[in-house]
N, C-alpha and C positions, 0 to 999 in steps of 0.2 A: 648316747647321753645328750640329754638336748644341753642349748646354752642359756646360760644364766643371766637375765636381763639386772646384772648386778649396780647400785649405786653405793659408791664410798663415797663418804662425805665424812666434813669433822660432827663431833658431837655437841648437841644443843641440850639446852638446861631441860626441855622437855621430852628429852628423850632416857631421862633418868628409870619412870615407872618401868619401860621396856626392855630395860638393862638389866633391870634387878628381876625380870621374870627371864628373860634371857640365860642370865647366869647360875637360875635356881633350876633349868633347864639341862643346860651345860655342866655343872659341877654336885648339882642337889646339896644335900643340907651338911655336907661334911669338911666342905669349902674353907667355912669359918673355923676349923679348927688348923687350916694350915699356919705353917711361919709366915707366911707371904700374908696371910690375911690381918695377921696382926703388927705387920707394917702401912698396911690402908685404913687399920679401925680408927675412927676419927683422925685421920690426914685427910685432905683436899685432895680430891687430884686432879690432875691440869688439865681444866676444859679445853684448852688452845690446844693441847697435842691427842685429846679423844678424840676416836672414829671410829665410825660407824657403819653397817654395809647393810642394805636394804633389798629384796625382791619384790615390787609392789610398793605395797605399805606396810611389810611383814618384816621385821628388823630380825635377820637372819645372824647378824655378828658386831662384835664389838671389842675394843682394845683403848683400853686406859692406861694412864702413866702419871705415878706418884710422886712426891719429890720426897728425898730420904738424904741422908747423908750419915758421911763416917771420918772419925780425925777432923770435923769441924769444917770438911769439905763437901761440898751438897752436887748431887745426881741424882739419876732417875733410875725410875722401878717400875719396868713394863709388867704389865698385867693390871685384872687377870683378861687375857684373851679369849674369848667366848665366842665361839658358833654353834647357831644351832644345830642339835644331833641330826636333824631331818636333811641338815646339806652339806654336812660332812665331806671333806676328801672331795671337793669343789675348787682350791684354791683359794676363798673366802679367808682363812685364816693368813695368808703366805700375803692378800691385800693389804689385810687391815697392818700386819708386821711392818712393809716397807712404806705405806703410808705415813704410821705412826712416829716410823725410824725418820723419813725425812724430815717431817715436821720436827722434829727434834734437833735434829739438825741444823733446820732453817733455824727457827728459835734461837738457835746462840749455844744449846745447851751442851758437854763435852760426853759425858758417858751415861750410860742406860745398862743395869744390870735387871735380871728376872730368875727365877727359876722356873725349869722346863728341861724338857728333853736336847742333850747337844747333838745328835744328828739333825734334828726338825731347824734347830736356830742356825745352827755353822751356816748355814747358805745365805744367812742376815750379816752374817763375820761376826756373832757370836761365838766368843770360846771360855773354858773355862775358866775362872777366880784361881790366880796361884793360891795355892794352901796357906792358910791363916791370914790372909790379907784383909778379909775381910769377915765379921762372924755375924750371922742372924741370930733374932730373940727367939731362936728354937730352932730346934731340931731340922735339918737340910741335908741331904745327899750332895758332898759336896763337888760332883761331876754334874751336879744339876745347879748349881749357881755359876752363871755367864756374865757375862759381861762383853759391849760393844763400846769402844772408845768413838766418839763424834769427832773428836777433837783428838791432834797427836800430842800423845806425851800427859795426858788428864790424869791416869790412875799410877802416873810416876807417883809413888812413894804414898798412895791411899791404900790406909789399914785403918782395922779397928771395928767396934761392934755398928752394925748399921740401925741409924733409927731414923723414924718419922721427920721428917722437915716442913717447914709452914711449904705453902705455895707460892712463890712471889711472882708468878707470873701467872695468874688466873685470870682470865679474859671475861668470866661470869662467875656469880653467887652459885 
């Protein structure tokens, strides 16, 4: 396998058109009917913590991160994570992951929940959502909602149905 002359970098407001063919790439048209998708429909998500990974000029992957909250306490919502089919099983996704995660980190911010697979996330120190602590506006497998604390002690005593939250830390329109 040859090596991937890969660049990560954060995400710039002009890199939106390449996202959105990216992901219709990666997910095709059935995307928009998840739960997770109707926590991003109209919420912002935080330019400061998107990133991006490049071959050339060919934007191979991507990972954004929303802000949402629940009980009135606000966190983040990785996804969706997106590589292209064509570079799959590269490591490209496990980047943009710990990129994402540290920026988040750095930021100040204490926890990042997603849904996805917990074998692929645990090696992020993603683990399960204890039962009921937390409820999405639909339908979830709920060994597929994780969560990663940034911060110790953040999801002490956070329950409740999760929704949309503004951005308060957008770095661009």
């Amino acid at each position: 396998m040859t090596t991937l002359s890969l660049v990560v970098r954060p995400e710039r407001p002009e890199d939106s058109p390449a996202i959105a063919r990216l992901e219709a790439r990666a997910f095709g048209p059935g995307r928009f009917a998840r739960t997770a998708y109707r926590l991003r429909e109209g919420n912002a998500h935080r330019f400061d913590l998107g990133v991006t990974a490049s071959v050339g000029s060919f934007l191979v992957g991507s990972v954004r991160i929303s802000p949402v909250r629940a009980g009135g306490q606000g966190f983040l919502m990785l996804g969706p994570l997106a590589v292209d089919p064509s570079f799959a099983g590269r490591g490209i996704g496990s980047a943009l992951t710990r990129a994402t995660i540290e920026a988040a980190r750095t930021a100040g911010d204490g926890l990042v929940i997603l849904v996805g697979d917990a074998p692929y996330y645990a090696r992020f120190g993603f683990t399960p959502v204890p039962p009921g602590r937390l409820v999405m506006p639909g339908p979830v497998d709920p060994a597929r909602l994780l969560w990663l604390e940034l911060s110790e002690g953040y999801a002490a005593g956070l329950q409740g149905p999760v929704e949309p939250a503004q951005a308060s830390r957008l770095t661009r329109a």
